[in-house]
N, CA, C and O of each residue as an XYZ file, in Angstrom:
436
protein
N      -1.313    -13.151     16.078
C      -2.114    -12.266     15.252
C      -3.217    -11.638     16.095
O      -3.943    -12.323     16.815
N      -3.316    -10.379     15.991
C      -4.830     -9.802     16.499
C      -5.777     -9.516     15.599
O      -5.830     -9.154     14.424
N      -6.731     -9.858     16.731
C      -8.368     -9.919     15.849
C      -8.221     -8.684     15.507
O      -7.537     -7.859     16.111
N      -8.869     -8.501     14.507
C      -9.820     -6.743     14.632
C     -11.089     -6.822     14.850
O     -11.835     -7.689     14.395
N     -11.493     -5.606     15.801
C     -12.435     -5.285     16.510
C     -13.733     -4.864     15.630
O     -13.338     -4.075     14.771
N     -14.997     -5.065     15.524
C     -16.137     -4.950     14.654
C     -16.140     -3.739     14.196
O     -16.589     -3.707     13.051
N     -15.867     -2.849     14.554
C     -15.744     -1.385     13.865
C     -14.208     -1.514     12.877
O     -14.085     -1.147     11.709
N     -13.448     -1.966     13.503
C     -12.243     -2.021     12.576
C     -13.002     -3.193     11.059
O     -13.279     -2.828      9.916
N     -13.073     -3.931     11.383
C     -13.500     -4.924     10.347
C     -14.755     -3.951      9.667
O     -14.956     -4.177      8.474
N     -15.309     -3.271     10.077
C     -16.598     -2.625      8.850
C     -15.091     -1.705      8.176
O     -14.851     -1.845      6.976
N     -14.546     -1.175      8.682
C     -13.993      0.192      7.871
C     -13.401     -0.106      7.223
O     -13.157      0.730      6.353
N     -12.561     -1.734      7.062
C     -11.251     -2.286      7.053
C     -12.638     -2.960      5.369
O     -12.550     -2.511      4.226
N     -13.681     -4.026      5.823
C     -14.850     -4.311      4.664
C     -15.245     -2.941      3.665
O     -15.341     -3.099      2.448
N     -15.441     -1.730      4.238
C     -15.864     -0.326      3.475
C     -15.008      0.501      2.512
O     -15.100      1.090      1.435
N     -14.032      0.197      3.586
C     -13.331      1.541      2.949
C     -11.868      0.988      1.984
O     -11.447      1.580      0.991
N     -11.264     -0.292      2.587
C      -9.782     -0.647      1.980
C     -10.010     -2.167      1.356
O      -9.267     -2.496      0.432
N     -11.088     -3.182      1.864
C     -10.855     -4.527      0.876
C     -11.518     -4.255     -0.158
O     -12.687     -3.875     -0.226
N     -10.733     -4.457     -1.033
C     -11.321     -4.374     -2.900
C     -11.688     -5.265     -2.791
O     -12.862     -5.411     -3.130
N     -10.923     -6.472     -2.238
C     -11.439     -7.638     -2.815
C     -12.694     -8.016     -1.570
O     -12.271     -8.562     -0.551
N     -14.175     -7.732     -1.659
C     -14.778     -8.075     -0.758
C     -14.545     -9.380     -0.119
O     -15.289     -9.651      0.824
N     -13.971     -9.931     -0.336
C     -14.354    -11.603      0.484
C     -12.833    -11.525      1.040
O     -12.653    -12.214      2.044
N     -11.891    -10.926      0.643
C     -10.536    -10.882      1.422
C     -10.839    -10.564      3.345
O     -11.435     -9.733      4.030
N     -10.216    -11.489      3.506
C     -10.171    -11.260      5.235
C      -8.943    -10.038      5.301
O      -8.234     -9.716      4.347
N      -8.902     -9.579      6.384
C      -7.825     -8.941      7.255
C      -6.395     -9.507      7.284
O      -5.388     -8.848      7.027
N      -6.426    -10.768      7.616
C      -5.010    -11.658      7.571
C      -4.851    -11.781      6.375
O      -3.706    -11.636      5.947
N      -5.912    -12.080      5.464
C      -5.033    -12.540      4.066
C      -4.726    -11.246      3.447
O      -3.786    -11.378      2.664
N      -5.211     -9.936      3.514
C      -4.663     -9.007      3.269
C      -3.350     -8.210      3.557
O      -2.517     -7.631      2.861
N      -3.605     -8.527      5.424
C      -2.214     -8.416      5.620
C      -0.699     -9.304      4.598
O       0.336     -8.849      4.112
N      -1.250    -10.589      4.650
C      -0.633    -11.705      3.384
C       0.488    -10.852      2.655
O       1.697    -10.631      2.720
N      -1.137    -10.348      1.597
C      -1.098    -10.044      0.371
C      -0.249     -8.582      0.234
O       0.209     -8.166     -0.830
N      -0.155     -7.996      1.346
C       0.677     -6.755      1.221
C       1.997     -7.301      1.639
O       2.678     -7.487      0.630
N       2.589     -7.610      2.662
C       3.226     -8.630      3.227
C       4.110     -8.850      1.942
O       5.205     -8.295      1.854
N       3.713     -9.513      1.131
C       4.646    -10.465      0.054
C       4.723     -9.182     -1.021
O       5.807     -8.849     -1.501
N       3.467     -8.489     -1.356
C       4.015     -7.517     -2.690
C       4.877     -6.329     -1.909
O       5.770     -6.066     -2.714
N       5.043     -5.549     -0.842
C       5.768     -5.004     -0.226
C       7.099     -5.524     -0.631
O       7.882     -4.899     -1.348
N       7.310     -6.697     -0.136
C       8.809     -7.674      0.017
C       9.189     -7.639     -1.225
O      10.281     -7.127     -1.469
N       8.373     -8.180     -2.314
C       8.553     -8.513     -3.686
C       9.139     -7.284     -4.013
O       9.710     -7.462     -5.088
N       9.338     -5.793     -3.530
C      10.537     -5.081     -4.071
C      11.830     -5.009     -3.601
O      12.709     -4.159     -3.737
N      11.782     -6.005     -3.054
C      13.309     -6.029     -2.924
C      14.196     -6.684     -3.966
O      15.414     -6.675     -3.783
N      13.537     -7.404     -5.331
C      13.951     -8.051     -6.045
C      15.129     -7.329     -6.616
O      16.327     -7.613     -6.608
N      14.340     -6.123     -7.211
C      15.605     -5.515     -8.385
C      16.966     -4.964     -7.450
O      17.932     -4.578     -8.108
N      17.053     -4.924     -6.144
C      17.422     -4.949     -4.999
C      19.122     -5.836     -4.819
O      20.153     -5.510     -4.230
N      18.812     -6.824     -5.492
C      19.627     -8.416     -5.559
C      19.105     -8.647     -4.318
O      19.937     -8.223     -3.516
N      18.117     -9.120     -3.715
C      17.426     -9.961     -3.098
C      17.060    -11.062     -3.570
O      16.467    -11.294     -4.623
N      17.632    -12.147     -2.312
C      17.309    -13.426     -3.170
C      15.289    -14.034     -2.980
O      14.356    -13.410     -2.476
N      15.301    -15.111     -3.478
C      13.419    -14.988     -2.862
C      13.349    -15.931     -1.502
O      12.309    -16.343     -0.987
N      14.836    -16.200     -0.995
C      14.535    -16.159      0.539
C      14.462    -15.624      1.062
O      13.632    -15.727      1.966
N      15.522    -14.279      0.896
C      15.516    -13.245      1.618
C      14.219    -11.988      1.198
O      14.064    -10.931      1.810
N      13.667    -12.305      0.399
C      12.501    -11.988     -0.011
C      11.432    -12.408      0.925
O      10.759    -11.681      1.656
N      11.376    -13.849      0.771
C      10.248    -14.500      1.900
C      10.612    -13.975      3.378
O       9.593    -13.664      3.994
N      11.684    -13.817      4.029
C      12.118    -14.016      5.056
C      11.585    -12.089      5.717
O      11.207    -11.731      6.832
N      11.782    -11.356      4.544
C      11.370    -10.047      4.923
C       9.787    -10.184      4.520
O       9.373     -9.155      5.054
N       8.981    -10.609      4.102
C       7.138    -11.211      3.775
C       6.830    -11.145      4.917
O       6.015    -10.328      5.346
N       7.806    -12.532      6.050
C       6.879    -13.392      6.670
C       7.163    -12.027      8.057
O       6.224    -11.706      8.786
N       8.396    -11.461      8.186
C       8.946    -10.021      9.154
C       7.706     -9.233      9.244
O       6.964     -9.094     10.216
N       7.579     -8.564      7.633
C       6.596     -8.100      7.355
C       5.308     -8.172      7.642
O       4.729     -7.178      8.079
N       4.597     -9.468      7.424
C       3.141     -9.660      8.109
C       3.070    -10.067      9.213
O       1.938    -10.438      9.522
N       4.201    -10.208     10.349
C       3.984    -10.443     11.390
C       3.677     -8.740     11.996
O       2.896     -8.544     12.928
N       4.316     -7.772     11.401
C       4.233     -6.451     12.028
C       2.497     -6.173     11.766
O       1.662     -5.960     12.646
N       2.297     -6.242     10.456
C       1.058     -5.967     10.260
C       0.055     -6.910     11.051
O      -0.501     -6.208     11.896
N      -0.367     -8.129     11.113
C      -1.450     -8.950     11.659
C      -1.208     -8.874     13.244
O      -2.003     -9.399     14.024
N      -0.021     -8.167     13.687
C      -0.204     -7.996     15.426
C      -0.431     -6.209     15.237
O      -0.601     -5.566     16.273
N      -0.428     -5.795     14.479
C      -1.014     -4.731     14.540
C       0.264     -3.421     15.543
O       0.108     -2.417     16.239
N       1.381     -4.197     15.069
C       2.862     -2.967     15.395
C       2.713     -1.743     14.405
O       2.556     -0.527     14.516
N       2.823     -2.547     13.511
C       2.824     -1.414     12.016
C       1.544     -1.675     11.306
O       1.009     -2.771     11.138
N       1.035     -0.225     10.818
C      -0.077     -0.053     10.034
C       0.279      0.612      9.084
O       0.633      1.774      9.287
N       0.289     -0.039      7.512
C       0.511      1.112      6.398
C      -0.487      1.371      5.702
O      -1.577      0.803      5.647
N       0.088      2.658      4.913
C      -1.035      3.303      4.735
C      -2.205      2.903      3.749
O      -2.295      1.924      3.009
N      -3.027      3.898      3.949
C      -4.754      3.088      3.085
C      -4.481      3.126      1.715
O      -5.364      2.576      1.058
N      -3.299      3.718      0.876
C      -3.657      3.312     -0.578
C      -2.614      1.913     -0.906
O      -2.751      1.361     -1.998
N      -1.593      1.383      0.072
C      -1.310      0.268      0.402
C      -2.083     -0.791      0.560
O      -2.153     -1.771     -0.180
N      -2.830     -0.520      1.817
C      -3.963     -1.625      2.184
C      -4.668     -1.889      0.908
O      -4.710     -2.892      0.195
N      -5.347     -0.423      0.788
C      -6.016     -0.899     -0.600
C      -5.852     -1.591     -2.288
O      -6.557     -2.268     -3.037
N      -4.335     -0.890     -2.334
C      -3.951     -1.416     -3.476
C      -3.355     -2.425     -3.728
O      -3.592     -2.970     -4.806
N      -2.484     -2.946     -2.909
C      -1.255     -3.705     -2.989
C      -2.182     -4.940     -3.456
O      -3.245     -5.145     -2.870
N      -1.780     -5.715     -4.469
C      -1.583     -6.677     -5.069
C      -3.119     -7.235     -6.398
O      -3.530     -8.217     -7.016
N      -3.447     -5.619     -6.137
C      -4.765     -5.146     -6.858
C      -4.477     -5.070     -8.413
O      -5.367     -5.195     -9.255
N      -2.772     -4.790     -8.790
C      -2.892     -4.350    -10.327
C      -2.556     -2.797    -10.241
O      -1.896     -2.035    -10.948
N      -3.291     -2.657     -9.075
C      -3.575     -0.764     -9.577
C      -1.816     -0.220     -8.829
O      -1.491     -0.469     -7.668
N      -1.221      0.283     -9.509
C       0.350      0.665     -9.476
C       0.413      1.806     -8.380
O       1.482      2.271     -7.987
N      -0.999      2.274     -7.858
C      -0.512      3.633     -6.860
C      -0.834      2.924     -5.495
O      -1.944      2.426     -5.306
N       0.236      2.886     -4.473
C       0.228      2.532     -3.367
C       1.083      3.674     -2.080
O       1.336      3.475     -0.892
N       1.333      4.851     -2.963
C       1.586      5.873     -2.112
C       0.606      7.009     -1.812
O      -0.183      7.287     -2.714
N       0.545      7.709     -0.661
C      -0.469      8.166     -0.056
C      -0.337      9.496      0.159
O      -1.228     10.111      0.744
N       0.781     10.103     -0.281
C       1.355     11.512     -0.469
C       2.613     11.511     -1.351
O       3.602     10.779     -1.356
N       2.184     12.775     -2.241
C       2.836     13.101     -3.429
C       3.070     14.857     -3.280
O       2.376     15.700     -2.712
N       4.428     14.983     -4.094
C       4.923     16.163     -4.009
C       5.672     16.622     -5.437
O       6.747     16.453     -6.014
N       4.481     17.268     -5.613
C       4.573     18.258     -6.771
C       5.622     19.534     -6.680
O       5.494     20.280     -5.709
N       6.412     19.748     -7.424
C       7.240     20.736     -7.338
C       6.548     21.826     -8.336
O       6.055     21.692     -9.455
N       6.688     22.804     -7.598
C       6.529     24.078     -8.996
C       6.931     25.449     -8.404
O       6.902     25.677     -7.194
N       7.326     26.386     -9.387
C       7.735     27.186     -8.655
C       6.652     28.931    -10.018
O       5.901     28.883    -10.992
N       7.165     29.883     -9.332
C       6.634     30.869     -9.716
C       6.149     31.201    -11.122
O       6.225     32.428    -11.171
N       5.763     30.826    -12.108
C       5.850     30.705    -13.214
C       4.469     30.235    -13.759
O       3.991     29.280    -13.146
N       3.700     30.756    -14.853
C       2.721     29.945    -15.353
C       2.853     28.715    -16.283
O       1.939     28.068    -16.793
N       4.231     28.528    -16.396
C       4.299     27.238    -17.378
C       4.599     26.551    -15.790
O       3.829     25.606    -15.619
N       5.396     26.751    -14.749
C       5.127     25.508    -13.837
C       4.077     25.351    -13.307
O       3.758     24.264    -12.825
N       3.144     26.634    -13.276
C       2.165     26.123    -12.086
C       1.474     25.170    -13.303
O       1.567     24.001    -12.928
N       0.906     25.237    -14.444
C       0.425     24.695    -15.358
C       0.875     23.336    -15.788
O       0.377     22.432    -16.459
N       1.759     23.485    -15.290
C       2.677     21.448    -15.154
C       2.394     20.652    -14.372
O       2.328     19.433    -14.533
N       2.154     21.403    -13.226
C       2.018     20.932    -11.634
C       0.552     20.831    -11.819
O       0.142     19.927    -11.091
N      -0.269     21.303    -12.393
C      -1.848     20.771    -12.786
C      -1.696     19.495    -13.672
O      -2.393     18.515    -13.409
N      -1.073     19.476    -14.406
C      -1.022     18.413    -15.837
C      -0.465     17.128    -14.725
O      -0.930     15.989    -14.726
N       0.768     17.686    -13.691
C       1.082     16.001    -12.983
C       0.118     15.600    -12.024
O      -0.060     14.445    -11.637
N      -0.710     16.973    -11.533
C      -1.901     16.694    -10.352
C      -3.367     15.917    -10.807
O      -4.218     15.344    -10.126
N      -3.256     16.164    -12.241
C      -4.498     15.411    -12.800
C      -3.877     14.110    -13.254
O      -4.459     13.105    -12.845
N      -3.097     13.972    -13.812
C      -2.138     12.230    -13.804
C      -2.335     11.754    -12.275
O      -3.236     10.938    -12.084
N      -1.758     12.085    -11.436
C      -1.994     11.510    -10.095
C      -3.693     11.664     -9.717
O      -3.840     10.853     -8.803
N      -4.560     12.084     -9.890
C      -5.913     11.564     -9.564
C      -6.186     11.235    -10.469
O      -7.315     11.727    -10.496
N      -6.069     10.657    -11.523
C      -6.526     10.249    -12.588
C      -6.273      8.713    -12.015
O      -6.567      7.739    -12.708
């Protein structure tokens, strides 16, 4: 596992742990297992569940793979948005562009 560096740990404390007292590793953890945990509906069994967790937080806590900040931030928070770009379709029209507002305020909402 690698440390993170004091500037990483303020931004990592500021900007992405909800849970203030969550460390870095246990976050990595905690994404780690809810990441994996979709492989269920999948027919994944919960070894092969665990077995892609433990894959999983080894990428993250050596710091191979970094995902993204509404991941970090959300995953295992409750809060259901953990993607970090969204794509609205609309095309020429005032009833689409007017849809594409109605799904753009659902997504920041």
């Amino acid at each position: 596992m690698v440390e993170l560096d004091d500037k990483a740990k303020k931004i990592f404390a500021l900007k992405y742990s909800t849970r203030k007292t969550k460390t870095w590793i246990e976050n990595c953890k905690n994404i780690a297992n809810v990441i994996a945990e979709g492989e269920r509906p999948y027919g994944k069994t919960s070894e092969e569940i665990s077995t892609i967790a433990d894959v999983f937080f080894e990428h993250l806590s050596n710091l191979y793979f970094l995902a993204g900040g509404r991941i970090i931030a959300n995953a295992g928070t409750g809060i259901k948005n953990l993607a970090n770009c969204f794509v609205i379709g609309i095309s020429d029209s005032r009833s689409s562009i007017y849809s594409a507002l109605t799904d753009a305020a659902e997504i920041f909402a």
